[in-house]
N, C-alpha and C positions, 0 to 999 in steps of 0.2 A: 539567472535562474527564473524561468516563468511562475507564475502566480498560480495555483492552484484555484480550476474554477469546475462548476459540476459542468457533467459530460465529458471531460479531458478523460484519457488511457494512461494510465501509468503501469506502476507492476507492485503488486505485494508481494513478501517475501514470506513463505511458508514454515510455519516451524520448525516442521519434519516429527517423527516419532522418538517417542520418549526413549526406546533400545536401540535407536537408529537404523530400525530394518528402513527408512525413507529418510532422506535427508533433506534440507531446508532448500528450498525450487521459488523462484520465481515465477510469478501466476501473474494473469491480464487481468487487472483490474480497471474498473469505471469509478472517476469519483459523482459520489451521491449525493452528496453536502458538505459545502466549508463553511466556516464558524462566522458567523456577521460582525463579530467583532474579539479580539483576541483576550482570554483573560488567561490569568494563571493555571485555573484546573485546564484551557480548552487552546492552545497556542493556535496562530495563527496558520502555522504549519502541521496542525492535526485536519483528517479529515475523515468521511463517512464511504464507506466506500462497498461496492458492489463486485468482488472476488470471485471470477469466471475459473472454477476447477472442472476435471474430465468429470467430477460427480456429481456434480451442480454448483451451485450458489453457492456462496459465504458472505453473511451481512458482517462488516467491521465496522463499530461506529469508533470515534474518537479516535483513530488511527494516527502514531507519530509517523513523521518521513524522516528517513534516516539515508542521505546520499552518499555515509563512509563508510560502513562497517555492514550494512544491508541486513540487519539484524534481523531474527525470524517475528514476527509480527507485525512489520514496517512496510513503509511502501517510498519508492523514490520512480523517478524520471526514468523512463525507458532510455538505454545506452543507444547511442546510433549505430545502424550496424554497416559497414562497408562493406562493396562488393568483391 
C-alpha cells in the first residue's frame, strides 16, 4: 500500500443525503496534509484533503482511509481501471 503524501489523488467517499434522494459517490480528491507524526487522536493513516465536487470544494481535515467498506466520509486508493 503506498504512503500517503500531499499532492497524491485518491478518492473520497461522499455521504450522500440524509432521505437518500443522492447516494454515497466517490469524488477526486487531493491530499493537502499528512500528520508529521502518528498519535492516537490523528493516525497515521488520517489525512487533510482537498474534495473536487461538480459544486466546488470540500475541505476535509482529519480524514480516515478506509480501503474495505469505503465508508461515506473516508477516502482510499483509486482502483485501477482496465481497458
Amino acid at each position: 500500500m503506498p504512503k500517503p503524501s500531499v499532492s497524491r489523488m485518491v478518492h473520497y467517499v461522499s455521504y450522500g443525503t440524509p432521505g437518500g434522494e443522492y447516494g454515497s459517490e466517490c469524488r477526486a480528491a487531493v491530499i493537502a496534509g499528512v500528520p508529521k507524526k502518528a498519535t492516537r487522536a490523528r493516525p497515521a493513516t488520517t489525512v487533510d484533503l482537498v474534495v473536487l465536487n461538480p459544486g466546488g470544494l470540500f475541505f476535509n481535515q482529519v480524514c480516515r482511509q478506509d480501503e474495505e467498506t469505503k465508508a461515506g466520509g473516508t477516502w482510499h486508493w483509486p482502483e485501477i481501471v482496465e481497458d
